[in-house]
Every structure is written in C-alpha cells, then in structure tokens.
N, C-alpha and C positions, 0 to 999 in steps of 0.2 A: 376849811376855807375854800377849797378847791371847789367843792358840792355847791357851795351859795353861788361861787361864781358861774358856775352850769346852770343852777338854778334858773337866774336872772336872766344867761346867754334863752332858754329855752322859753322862757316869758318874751320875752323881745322877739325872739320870731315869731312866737303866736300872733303878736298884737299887731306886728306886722304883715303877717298872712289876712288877720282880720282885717286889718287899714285896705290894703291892699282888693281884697273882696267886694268893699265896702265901695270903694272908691270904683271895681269893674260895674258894680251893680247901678250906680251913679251915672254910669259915662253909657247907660246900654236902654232899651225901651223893655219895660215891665207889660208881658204878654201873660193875659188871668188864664188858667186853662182847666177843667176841673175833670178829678178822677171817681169816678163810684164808687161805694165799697158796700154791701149784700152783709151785714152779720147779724148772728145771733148775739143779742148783748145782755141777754137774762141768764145766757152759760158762761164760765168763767172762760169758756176758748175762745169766747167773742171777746170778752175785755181785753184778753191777752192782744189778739189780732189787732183793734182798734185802736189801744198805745204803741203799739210796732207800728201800725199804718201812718200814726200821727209823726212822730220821730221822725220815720224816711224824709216826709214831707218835708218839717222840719231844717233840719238836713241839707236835705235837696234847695229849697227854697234858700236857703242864706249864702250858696254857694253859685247860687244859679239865678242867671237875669230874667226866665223864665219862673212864672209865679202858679204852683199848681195850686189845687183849689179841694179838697175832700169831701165828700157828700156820702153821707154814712146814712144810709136804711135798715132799722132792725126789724129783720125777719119775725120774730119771738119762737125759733125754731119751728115756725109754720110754714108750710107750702106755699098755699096761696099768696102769704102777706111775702116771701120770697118772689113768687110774680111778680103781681103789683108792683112790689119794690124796683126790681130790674127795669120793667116800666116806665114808671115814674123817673129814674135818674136818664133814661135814652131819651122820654118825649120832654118832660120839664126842665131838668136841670142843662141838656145835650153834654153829656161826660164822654170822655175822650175812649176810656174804658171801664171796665168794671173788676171789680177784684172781690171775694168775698165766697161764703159757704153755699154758691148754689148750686146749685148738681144740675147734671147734661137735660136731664126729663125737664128738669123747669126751665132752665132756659129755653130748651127747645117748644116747650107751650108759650112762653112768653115772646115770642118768636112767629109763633102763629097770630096774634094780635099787632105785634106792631115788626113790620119789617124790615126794621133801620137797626132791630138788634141783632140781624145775623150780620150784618158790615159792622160790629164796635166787637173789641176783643173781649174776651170774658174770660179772666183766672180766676178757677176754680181754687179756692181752698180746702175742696175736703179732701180728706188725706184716710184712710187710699182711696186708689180708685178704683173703679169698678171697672169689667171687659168690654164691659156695652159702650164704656165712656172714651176709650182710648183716643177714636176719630170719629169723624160724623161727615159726611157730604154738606148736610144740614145745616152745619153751623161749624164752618170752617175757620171759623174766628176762636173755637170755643178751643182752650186750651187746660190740660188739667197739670198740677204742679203735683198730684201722688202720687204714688208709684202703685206696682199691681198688689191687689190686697190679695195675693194669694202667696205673697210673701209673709206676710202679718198669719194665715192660715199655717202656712210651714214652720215658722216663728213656735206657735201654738202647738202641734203637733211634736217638733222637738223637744218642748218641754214635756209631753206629757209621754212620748220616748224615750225620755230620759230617767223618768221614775217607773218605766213599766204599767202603766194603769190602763186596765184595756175596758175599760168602759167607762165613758163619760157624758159629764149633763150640758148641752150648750143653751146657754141663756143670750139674747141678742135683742136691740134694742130698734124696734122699727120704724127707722126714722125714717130721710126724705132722702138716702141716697141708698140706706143699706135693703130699703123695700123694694129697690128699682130691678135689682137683681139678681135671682135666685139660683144664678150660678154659684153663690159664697159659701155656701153651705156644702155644695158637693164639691167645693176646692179642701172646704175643711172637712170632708167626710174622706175624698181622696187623698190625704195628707195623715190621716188617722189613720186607716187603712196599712199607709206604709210602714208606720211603725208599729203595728200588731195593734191598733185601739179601734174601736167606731162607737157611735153616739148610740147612746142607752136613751137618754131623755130629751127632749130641747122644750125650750122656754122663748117663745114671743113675747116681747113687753110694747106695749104700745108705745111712742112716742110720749114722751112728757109734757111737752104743750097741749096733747090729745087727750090729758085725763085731767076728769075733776078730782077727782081721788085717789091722785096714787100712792099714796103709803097704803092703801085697803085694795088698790090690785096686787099690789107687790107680795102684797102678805098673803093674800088669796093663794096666788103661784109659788110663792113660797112653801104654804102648806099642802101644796099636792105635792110637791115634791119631796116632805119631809117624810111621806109617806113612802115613799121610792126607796131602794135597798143604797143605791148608787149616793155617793159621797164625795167625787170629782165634779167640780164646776166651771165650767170653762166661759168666761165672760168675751161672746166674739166679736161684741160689740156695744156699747155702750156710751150716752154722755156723762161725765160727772157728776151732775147733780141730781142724774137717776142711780146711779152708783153708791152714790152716799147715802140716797134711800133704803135701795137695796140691802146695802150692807149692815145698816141700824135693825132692818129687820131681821136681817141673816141673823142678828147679834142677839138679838131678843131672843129669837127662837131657837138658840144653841144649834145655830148650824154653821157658825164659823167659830167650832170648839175641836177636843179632841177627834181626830179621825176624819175631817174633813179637807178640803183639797179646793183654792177657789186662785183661779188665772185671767189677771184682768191685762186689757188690751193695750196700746199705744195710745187709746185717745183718752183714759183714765190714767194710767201710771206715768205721760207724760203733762201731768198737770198736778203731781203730788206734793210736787215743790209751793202749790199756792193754796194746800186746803187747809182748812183747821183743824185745831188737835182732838176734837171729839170726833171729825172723820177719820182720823189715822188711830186712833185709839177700836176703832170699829172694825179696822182692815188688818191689825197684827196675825201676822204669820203669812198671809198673801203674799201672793208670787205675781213678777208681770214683765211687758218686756216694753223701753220705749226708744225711741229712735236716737239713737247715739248719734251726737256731734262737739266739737270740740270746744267746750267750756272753759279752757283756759288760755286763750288767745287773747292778746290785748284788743282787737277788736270787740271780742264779746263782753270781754270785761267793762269797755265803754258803752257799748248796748246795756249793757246788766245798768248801770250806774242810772243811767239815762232812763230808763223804765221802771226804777223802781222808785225815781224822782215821782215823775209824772205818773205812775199808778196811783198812790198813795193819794196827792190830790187829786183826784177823781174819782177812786175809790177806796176812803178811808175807813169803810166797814171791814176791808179784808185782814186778814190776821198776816196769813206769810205771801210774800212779794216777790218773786223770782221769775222771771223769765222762763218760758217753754219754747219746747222746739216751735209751736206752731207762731210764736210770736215773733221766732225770728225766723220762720219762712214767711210771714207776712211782710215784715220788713224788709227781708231780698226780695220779694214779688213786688212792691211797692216805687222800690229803688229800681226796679230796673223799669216797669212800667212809666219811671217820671224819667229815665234817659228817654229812652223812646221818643218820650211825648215832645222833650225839650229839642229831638232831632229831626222831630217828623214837624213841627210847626203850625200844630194842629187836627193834624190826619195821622193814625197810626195804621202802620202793616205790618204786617206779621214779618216781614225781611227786618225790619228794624227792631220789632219785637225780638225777632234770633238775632240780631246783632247785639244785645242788651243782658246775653248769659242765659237765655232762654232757647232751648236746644231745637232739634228743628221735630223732633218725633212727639214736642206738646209737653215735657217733664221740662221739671226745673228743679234744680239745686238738691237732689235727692242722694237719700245715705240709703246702704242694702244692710247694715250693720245697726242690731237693740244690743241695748243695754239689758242683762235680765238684772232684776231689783228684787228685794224682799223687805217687805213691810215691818219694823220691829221698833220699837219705842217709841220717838216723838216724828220718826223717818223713815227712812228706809235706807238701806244699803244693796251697793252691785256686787252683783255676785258674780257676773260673768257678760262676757261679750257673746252674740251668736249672727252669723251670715250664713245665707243657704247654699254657699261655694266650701266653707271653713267648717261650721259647724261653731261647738262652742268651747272658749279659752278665755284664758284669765282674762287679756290686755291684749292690744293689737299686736304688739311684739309675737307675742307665746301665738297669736293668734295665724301671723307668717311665719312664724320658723315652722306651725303642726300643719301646712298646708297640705303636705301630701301625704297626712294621718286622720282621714276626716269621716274614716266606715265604721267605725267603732260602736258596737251597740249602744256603751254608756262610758261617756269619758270620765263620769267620775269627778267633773270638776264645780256640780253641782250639789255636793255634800257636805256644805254645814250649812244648811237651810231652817229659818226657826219658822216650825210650822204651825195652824193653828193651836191654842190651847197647850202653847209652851213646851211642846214634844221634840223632841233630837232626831225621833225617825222617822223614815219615810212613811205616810200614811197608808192604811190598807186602797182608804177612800172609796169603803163598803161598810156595809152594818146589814143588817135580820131589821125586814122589816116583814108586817103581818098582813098587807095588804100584796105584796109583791107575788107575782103570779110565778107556781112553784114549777119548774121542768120537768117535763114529762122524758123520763127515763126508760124505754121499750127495757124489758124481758126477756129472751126465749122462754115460754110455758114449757115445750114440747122437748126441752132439748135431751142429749143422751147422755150427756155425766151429771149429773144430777150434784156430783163432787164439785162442779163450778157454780153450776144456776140451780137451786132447787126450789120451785115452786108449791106451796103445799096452801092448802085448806084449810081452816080448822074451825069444823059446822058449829060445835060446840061457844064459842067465842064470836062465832062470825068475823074471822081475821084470816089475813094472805098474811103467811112468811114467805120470806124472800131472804135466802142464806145461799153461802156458797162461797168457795175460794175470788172468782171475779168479782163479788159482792162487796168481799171485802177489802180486795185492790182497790176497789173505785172508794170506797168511804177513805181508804188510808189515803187516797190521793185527794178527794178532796178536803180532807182535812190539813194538805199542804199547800193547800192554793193563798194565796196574800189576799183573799176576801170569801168570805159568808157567800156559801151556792147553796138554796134550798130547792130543793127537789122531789122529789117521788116515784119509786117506782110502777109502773105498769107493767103486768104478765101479757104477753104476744102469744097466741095459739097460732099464729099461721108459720110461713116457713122460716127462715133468715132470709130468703131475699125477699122474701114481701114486708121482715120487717123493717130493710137496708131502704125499700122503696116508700115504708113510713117515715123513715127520718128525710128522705131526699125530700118528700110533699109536706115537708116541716108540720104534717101531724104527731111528731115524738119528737123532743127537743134531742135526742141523743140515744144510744142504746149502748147496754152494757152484757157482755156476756161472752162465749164460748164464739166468737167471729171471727173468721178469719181474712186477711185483708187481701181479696182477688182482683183481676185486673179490671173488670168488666163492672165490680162493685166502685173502682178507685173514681172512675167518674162521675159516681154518682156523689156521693160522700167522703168526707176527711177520716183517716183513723189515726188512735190515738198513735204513740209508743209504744211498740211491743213489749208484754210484760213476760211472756213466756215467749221458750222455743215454738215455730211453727213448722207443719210440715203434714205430709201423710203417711201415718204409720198402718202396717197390716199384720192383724194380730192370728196364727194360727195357734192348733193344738202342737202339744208336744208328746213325740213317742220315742220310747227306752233304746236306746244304742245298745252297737255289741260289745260291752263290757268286759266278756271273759274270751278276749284274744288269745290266741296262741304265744304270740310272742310279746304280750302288752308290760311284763316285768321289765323289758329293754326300755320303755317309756319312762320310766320312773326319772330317768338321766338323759340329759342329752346327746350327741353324738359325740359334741366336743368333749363334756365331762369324763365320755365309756374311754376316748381317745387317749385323754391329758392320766388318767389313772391309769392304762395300760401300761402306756411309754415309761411314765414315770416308775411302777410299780417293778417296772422288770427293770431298770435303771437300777434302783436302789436294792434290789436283789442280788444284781449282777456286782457292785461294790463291795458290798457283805462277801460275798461269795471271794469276791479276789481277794478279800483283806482274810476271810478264814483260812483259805487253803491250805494257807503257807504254817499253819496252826491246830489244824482243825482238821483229823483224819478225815471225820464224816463227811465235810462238806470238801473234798478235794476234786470228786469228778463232777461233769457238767452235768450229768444225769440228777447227783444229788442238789445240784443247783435248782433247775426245773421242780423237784417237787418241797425244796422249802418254798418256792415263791408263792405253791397252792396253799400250803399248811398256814403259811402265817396269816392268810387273808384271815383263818378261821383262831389264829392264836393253838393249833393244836401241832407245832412245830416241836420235832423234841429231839431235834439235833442243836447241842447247847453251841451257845457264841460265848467263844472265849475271849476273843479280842479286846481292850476296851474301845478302842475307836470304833469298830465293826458294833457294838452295842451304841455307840452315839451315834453312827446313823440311823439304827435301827429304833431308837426310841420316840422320836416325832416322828416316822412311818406309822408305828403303831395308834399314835395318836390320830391320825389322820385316817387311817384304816375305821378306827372305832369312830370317828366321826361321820364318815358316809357311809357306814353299814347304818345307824341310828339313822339318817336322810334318808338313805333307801328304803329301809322299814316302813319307814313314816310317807315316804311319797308313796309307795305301791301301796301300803295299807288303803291310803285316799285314794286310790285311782281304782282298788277294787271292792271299795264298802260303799261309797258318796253314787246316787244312781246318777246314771248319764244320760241325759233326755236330748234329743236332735229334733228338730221340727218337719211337723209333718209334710210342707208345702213348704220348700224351698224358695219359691219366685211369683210375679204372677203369670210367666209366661208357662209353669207348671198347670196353672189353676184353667189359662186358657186354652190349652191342649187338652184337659181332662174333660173342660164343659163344666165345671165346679161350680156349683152357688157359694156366692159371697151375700156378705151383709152390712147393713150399714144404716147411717142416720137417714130415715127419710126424708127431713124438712133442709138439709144442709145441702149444700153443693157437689159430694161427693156422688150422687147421683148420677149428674150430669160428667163430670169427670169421668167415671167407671166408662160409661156408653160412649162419649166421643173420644175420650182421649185413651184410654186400654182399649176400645174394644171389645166391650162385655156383653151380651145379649143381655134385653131387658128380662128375659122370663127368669136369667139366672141370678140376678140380683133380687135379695129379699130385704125389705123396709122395715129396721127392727127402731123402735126410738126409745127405747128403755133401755140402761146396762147391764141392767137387773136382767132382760131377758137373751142375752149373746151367751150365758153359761148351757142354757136348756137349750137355748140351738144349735151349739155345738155337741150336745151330748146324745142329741135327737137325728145327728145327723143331716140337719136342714141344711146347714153352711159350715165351709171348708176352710173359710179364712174372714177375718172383719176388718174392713176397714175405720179408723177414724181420723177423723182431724185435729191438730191440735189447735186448741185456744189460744187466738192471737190479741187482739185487740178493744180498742171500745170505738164507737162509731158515731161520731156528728156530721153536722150538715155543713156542706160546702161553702168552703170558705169562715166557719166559724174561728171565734177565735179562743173560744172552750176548750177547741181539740189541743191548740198550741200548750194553753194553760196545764191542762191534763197529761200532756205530755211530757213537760218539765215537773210536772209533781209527783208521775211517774218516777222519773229519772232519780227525782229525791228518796221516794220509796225504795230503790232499786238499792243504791248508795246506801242508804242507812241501815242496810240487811233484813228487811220488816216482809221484804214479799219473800225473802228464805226463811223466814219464821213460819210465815201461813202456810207455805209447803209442808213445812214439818208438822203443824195441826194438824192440818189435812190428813199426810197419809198417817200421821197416829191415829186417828180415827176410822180412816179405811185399812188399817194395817193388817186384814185378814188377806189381803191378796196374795195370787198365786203368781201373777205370772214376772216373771223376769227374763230381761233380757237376755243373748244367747253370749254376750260377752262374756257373763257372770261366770256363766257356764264353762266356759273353755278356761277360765284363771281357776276352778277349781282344782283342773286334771293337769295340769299343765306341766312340762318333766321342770326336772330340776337342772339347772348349766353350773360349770365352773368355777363364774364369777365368787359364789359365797365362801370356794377355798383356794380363793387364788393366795391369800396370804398362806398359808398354810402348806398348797405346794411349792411357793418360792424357799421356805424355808427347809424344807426338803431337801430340793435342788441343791442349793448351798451348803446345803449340811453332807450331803454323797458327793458335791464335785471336791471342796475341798477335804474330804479323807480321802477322793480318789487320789490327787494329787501329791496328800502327804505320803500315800501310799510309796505312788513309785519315786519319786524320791528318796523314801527308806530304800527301796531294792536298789537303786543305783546306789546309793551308799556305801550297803553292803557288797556289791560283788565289783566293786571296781576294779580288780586285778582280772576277772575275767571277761569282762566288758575291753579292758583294755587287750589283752592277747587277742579276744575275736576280733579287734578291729583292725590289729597289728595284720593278722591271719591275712583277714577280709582286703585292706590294702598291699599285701604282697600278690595275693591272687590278681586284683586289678591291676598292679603292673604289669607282672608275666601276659597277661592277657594282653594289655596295651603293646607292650614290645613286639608278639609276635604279629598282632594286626597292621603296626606300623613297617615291619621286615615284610609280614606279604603285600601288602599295597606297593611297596619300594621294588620289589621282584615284578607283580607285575606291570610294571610303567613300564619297565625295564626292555623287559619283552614285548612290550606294545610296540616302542620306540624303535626296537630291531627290523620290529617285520615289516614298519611303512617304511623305512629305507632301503630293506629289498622288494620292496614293489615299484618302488619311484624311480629306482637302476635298471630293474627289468623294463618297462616301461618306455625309458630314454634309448635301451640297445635297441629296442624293436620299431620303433620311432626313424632311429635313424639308417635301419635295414631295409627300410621301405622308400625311404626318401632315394637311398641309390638306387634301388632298384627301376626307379622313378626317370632319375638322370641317364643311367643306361640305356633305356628302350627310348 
C-alpha cells in the first residue's frame, strides 16, 4: 500500500513540474534559434549522433523558453559534400554553431570560402583526434571534443604486449581525418616498438564512399596479404560498415580461423551493441577496445529508453538498438551547445561555450579508460579495463587498488580470451607462407673450428652443407620461437667483421656462427644470448716433468696426514708399551719400545702382547696401519707410472720476452687484439684458418703457443627484434639440457683429442690428506686414551698402601721444611728490629753532643 501511495506522491510532482514548465514557457517570448549538425547518415555513427542530437534538443526545448532549431547536413562520408555542407548551414540557414563529423582540414577550407565560419563555433565529433587538430590560430572557434589518438595507439599496442606478438599487419581506413595526419602511424609504430613488436605489413583501405567496388578492393588486399607469413591484424582504424566488409571477406577466405589474431578499434567495437547477427557471427573470437563510461546510471538508463524509442521510428530496418558512446557524447555536446546559445542570446563565445562543461584546452566530456571486449556468440563480452596511467584490470576497483603495480610485462588478466576458430590459446599469429621472402642467414666459410661452422662442397651433387654445433643451436632455437622463421643459410668468405658490417648494411638478415660479442661490434649490431662460455684461451705444447724426485714418495701424503700418523702412531705404541711392561719382560725398557713401533708398521713384530687390553688397542691400529700402507701404494704407484706433462710457455709475457710466434684465426679479431692490446710484432704472428693445420705448426716449430676465441653468440641487426626472440629461445634451449646434448655429440665425434686442461692434470698426482681416515683415527684415539686411563687407575688400585706412606713421607718432609723457614724469617725480623734501634739511640747521643757544643761557644 505504502509503494502506490509514493507511487501517486511522484506522478503528482511530475505533472506539476510539467504544469509548472508549461505555464514558464507561456508567461516568456519564444526566441527560434537554430544549430548545425555536419554527419554521416549512411554509417551507423551518424544515426547514432543524429538521435542523440535530436533528444538534447528535445529536452532542452520543453524546458526552455528559448526554442533551438536543428539543421542536419549529410555528408555521405565525403569531403567535399562535408564542405559544402558547413557552408550552406553558415550562409543559408545562419546557425548559431556547428556540431558534427568534420575535421580541422575541412573546416579550415571551408573557411577559406566563406569568412563568417572562422567567428561560428565548430564541435568536432570525430573522436580521436589528431595532433595537427589540438589548436589552430585559424580557426579559433574550431573546438575538438577527442582526445589524443595516440592513446587509442597505446590502447593497441598493450594488447598486443600482452600476448607477446612481435610482428603485426596494420590495416587503416583512409578517411577524411585519419589521411590528414601521418603522424598516427608512427604514434603506433612508436607504441609497438615499446613493447617488443613493429609492423611487418600495413593495409590502406580507401574510404568507402571512395569505391565503387568495395567488396572486390577488400578482397584484392586481402589476398596479398594471405600471401604474407604474418597472422596478427591490427585494425587502427576503421568505419563500421567497411568493417563488416572486411570481416565477411576475412571469413570467406579463412583468415579469421585458426591461428589468426584481428584487433578492432573504438570506432568499430564501440557500435557492436547496434549490428546484426551475420556481422557478429563474422567477428567471433576478435578482440577490441571501446571507450568505457558508466552505463548504469539512471541518467543513461533515461537516454538508453529515450533512444531506443526514437531510433526504431526512424530506423526500423535496424535489428539491435543501443546506444554508443558516440551518441551520448553527441548528446553532451548538443546540450551544452543549446546552454550557450540560450545565454549568449544569439551570439555564442567560446567564454560561454567554457562555461557550458566544455573545458578551456578544446576537449569535452572525455574518458582515458576502454573497455577490452571479445567477440563470442550472439555478443561480446569485457574482459578487462585498460588506462595508460594503470595499465590493465578486471574493474575500476582492482584497477585502484593495482595502481602502483602497472610494469609488469603480462598481467595475466587477459587469459580466458576465445580466439578465432574456437582455440583456448594464445595464437602463434604466424603460418609458412611460399611467397614470404626467406632471411638471409651469413656463414663464416673461413672460420677455424670447423666443430661449430663447417662449410663444405659437394661438386658431385652440386649442394653446400652447412653443419656444425652453432648450426644446430640456431635450428633448436628456432624451433622454439611461438612462429614459423623461414630462412637460409649463406657462406661469407670474408672476415667476421666484414661479415658483422653485412648485417649492419642489412645485406644478411642476421648471422649465425663462431662470433664473439666486442665492444666496437655492439654498435653496430644486436647479439643474441650467449650459448657458450666466452673468452680467450691460449693453447701451447706440453712437455714431461721431473717425475723421478728424490723425495717425491713424501708426496704420496700430505703434511698434515705424515703429521696426524706420526703423533698418533707413537701415541698408541707408547700405551701398549705402558700396559705391557708391567707383564711383558720383552717390552719393559724404552729402547724395546722404540723398535716395536718400527716392527709393527711392517706387522714383523715378534715381541708377543700379552695383555688383553694392550691387544684391544692394538687391533684397530693395525687396521689402520693396513689401510694407509694400501693408499700409499696406490697413491705413489700413480704418481710414479701416470706421465706428468707441464706446459711449455707458461704466460704470454714468457712468449713476449722470447720473441715467439704465435698463431691464430686470420679473419677473426684476435689479430687485432695480439698487436694492440699484448703487444705482439706483426711479423710474429702467423694466420692459420684451418684446426687441421695448428697440429703441423706446432710440430714444425712455426708457432709456440695459439690463440683462440671462444664461440659466443648470433648476430642481427640493430634494433631487431629477432635478436630478443632468439634470445629467449636460447634461454629455453639452455633450460631444457639440448645444447648439453649437442656438446656431448660433438665432442663423441671429435673424441680423438689430445689436449686437456692443466687442472686435469694436477687431480691426477695430487697427495692424499687425512680427511678419508679421520673416522678411523678418532677411533683410535678413543680406544688408547681410554685403556690409558683404565690403565692407571688399575696401578692406583693396586699400590694404595704405598702411594699412601709416600705421601704421608712427602707431607712430613713439607712440614719440617715449613717450620724451619718460618723460625728463620722470625729470627731474622728479629735482628733486623735490634739494629735500627741501635742506630736511632746512637744517632739522638750525637745529635745532642753537638747541639751543646753549639750553646757553649
């Protein structure tokens, strides 16, 4: 009951807000005034605009005693007829302003015709806008309500930073604001850029009022492109109804199927709410982004009602009816335009225009925050919010609280996207195509491990192999890349740095081989990941050490080991010995101590132990004993059978004191290195480029020592972004143990070599330390301190009666001793004490013999 009566209460104020209106508009003078409006009404962004502009009106009019007037000129998405049009409403109609789809270039020619249109304001509706258009001296009336399309470009680029895809096709639609300025292109090439991508292909599409036949351009451009390897589409600009073209034809020719990638703009996916279902059926799996504003307000909700009245009678061919952003920034442009007009009284200015919600910098009522959407059954759905302060998040909420989380390569929050052809994952958005021109891949021909790059012949066949450990790095890496690189090798006969100076003058798309990455090179070119260690190693001969030392059997052990078996050996000898004596004629004197300690080393001891304790220390001694005699054996045997090689050159400051030729790659940089940076005369450097030939030069005596480099990297061109790709494929290589595999190929097939390093060498001969019997002598230890122990504890046992009179003895003697040193010190105090007090009597007679003598005279 409560509800009807609020009901009623809120119809009753209506009718009297309307009475009320009705009755101001009655009592006031009806002043006609009229407004321009410039659209396209052949595109559905014009229809939208036109019922928004009506509404305002609408609106405005019922409210207001001032009566505006509307004057609508359709462009037909043409230039000219955009002229004209502006034209015709300044000199025919005299409209207060102008509001509608014209861009700054045509006003400002329509402008050079008649001069009364740089004094009428002009709202721009197209959205965004361009850099050129921000302000103008020219036409200081001319106001633009977009914002900078280099946010729509970042917009763009996020997405395609977000799935990783570093080559993409931009398709753009060149119409009558996006042909004005050819900045957009490098807003979106610099925007790609940032996130690792740049544009592989682009597509001009003419204007669609501009073709007689555009379903047969579209398809044209279509098929050069299906020709293309590349499978990301980036639509950076587009209207609608070339859209829907487009996309019928993409559909036809299976190129909005599996593995493809297509990203439509704001001025397409903010109108998806009004197309029909054979267009959305065309676009499943498409991604897009359109400008987020608040749809669930009761204000819009009365818009939404109100437009979708009035659409539908006037155009009842359309299938779905919803409101766009662009229709309700016409309707705030419109509305504030008819304040204006109703305060200015005929004359509008821009002070009143900014007083009207219209800012003073030319924007109006602008969002920095899309929607991203994804195209899927009869709709679409949002996947997420993105701003180029935030980055992107579920909802504005998640989208404030991650404010100060917004560097993230991939947040991840755009993963459950249905892409085309019904797929769950990300697309490569690559394919093998047979026209695609293949990368030229440089070689080293010449180089000197033949084990990394090896170039060969084969007349017979008339074919080049190309094998080798880097060969096959680079195939395993590109076979980890997330797209199809088809390529080809070429063999380079010149040096490394002329072939580091082919890829810089982008005659070889990249080089693969035995390179290492210098500083002088890093300017010129990008390199990959390093797959191996680099460095420079310097290979000499090896010659035989003095092996047969005088004292090299002491080597067998270490010091500490000779130490810890000494101490201990004559420890546990010296316990035996004390436990026999008392038992044991043979071993009573220390003499016969001394040579059981030798006998037993050798087990040829043949004084018997009778004791049983005196045999339980000695039983894990002997074990011990017969374990490091077996070590020792075995260490000196290897230290005098195994040959011991030392190198013949030491350093290379050896090599520059002698004047020694060295050897080395001639086409590689080590060259250059030897002469400035060691110091080497050129005449003593010899240029070997074969591996094959450092064995005969060292045996020939030509060279003393050879330098090589080690194999570092692969080499593209600046700035690519191949090298980045290769360099994470690398990393995956590395990780999954495949380039520790090819190692081990490799040297099983050169496994005839000789030379190793000098580390190998010194673990051969190496003594042996105490660590491997530390258990062994702790048990020892323990096993002699405690029989030492129980030892004397038996002897005190037993002689307790004589231990007891010695000490009885021993404490009478210390008395007698203490008594009489206490009687002589008391004797002489005694006499100390005597003789200063006949000093200090004598002392006082004499004292005062003198004193009279004194008083006498």
């Amino acid at each position: 009951m409560s509800l009807i009566i609020c009901f009623f209460v809120l119809q009753l104020l209506t009718w009297s807000r309307v009475l009320l209106a009705h009755e101001s508009r009655n009592n006031c003078s009806r002043s006609i005034m009229s407004i321009g409006a410039v659209l396209d009404l052949s595109s559905q962004m014009g229809k939208h605009q036109k019922i928004a502009m009506q509404i305002a009106l609408q609106e405005f009019n019922r409210l207001s005693c001032s009566k505006l007037d509307l004057k609508i000129e359709n462009s037909h998405g043409n230039s000219a007829h955009a002229v004209a049009s502006a034209m015709d409403l300044t000199q025919s109609k005299q409209v207060l302003a102008i509001i509608g789809t014209i861009t700054h270039s045509e006003a400002n020619l329509a402008s050079e015709f008649d001069d009364t249109i740089k004094n009428i304001p002009i709202l721009s509706l197209i959205s965004p806008v361009a850099r050129s258009e921000k302000s103008s001296p020219l036409l200081p009336y001319f106001i633009q309500e977009g914002y900078d399309i280099n946010l729509h470009m970042q917009c763009i680029a996020a997405i395609v930073g977000e799935f990783r895809w570093r080559k993409v096709t931009v398709i753009y639609e060149l119409d009558n604001w996006f042909s004005s300025d050819p900045g957009i292109l490098l807003d979106l090439s610099y925007s790609l850029r940032l996130v690792g991508s740049e544009i592989d292909n682009h597509v001009a599409l003419p204007s669609l009022s501009s073709l007689l036949d555009p379903k047969s351009t579209i398809e044209n451009e279509l098929n050069r492109l299906k020709n293309k390897s590349n499978r990301v589409f980036l639509i950076a600009h587009s209207s609608l109804e070339l859209a829907n073209i487009l996309f019928e034809k993409a559909k036809q020719m299976s190129l909005v199927g599996k593995g493809s990638v297509w990203v439509i703009p704001d001025g397409v996916a903010g109108l998806l709410d009004s197309v029909n279902s054979s267009s959305i059926l065309n676009m499943q799996g498409v991604i897009g982004f359109k400008t987020h504003f608040m749809e669930t307000s009761k204000a819009f909700r009365r818009f939404k009602f109100k437009f979708r009245r009035r659409f539908v009678l006037e155009f009842p061919e359309e299938e779905n009816i919803n409101p766009s952003f662009f229709a309700l920034q016409s309707y705030k442009a419109t509305r504030a335009v008819a304040q204006a007009a109703r305060e200015s009284q005929g004359k509008l200015t821009l002070e009143q225009l900014f007083k009207s919600n219209i800012s003073r910098n030319g924007k109006f009522w602008q969002s920095q925050t899309f929607n991203i959407i994804n195209v899927i059954g009869k709709s679409y759905r949002e996947l997420a919010l993105w701003s180029p302060e935030l980055g992107f998040s579920k909802n504005l909420i998640t989208q404030q609280l991650t404010e100060m989380n917004t560097n993230s390569a991939s947040s991840g929050i755009l993963s459950t996207v249905y892409w085309p052809g019904g797929i769950q994952f990300v697309p490569k958005g690559w394919t093998h195509s047979t026209e695609q021109r293949k990368l030229q891949i440089g070689v080293p021909a010449k180089g000197a491990f033949t084990e990394f790059v090896n170039v060969t012949y084969d007349k017979n066949r008339n074919k080049t192999s190309i094998t080798g450990f880097s060969i096959d790095v680079f195939k395993e890496a590109v076979h980890n890349l997330s797209y199809d690189l088809d390529f080809a090798f070429v063999p380079f006969n010149g040096s490394y740095d002329e072939m580091v100076e082919q890829v810089y003058n982008k005659t070889l798309d990249a080089a693969v081989g035995d390179t290492s990455i210098m500083a002088y090179r890093y300017h010129l070119v990008d390199f990959s990941q390093p797959y191996v260690d680099s460095g420079i190693d310097m290979v000499v001969t090896e010659q035989s050490a003095k092996s047969k030392e005088t004292w090299i059997f002491l080597k067998a052990f270490t010091k500490g080991m000779w130490l810890m078996m000494a101490a201990l050996h004559i420890f546990v000898g010296f316990v035996i010995w004390l436990i026999e004596r008392q038992v044991n004629e043979e071993l009573k004197g220390f003499g016969s101590m001394l040579w059981f300690l030798v006998t037993v080393i050798f087990y040829a001891h043949r004084e018997p132990i009778r004791s049983p304790l005196a045999r339980t220390v000695l039983a894990p001694w002997l074990f011990v004993i017969l374990i490091a005699t077996s070590t020792f054996t075995a260490s000196l045997t290897s230290m005098m059978t195994v040959s011991q090689l030392e190198p013949s050159v030491l350093d290379i400051k050896s090599l520059l004191k002698r004047n020694s030729p060295v050897g080395c790659n001639g086409n590689s940089f080590i060259v250059k290195y030897l002469t400035e940076v060691q110091k080497f005369k050129p005449e003593n450097i010899r240029r070997i480029n074969s591996i094959n030939d450092y064995p005969s030069a060292f045996q020939n005596k030509d060279i003393e020592a050879a330098f090589f480099i080690a194999p570092h990297a692969k080499v593209f061109p600046k700035g690519s972004t191949l090298a980045t790709d290769i360099s994470e494929a690398l990393l995956k290589v590395l990780e999954s143990g495949e380039i520790e595999q090819l190692e081990k190929d490799m040297l099983t097939i050169e496994g005839n070599a000789s030379c190793s390093p000098l580390e190998s060498k010194a673990k051969d001969g190496s003594p042996t330390g105490f660590q491997p019997f530390l258990g062994l002598f702790c048990i020892c230890s323990i096993v002699a301190v405690l029989a030492l122990l129980y030892n004397m504890i038996c002897l005190l046992m037993s002689n307790v009666l004589t231990f007891t009179s010695y000490i009885h003895l021993t404490l009478t003697q210390l008395r007698r001793i203490w008594r009489w040193t206490t009687r002589y010190f008391a004797r002489s105090s005694s006499r100390f004490q005597s003789g200063s007090l006949r000093s200090v009597s004598t002392a006082t007679v004499t004292r005062n013999a003198e004193e009279t003598v004194i008083n006498t005279q």
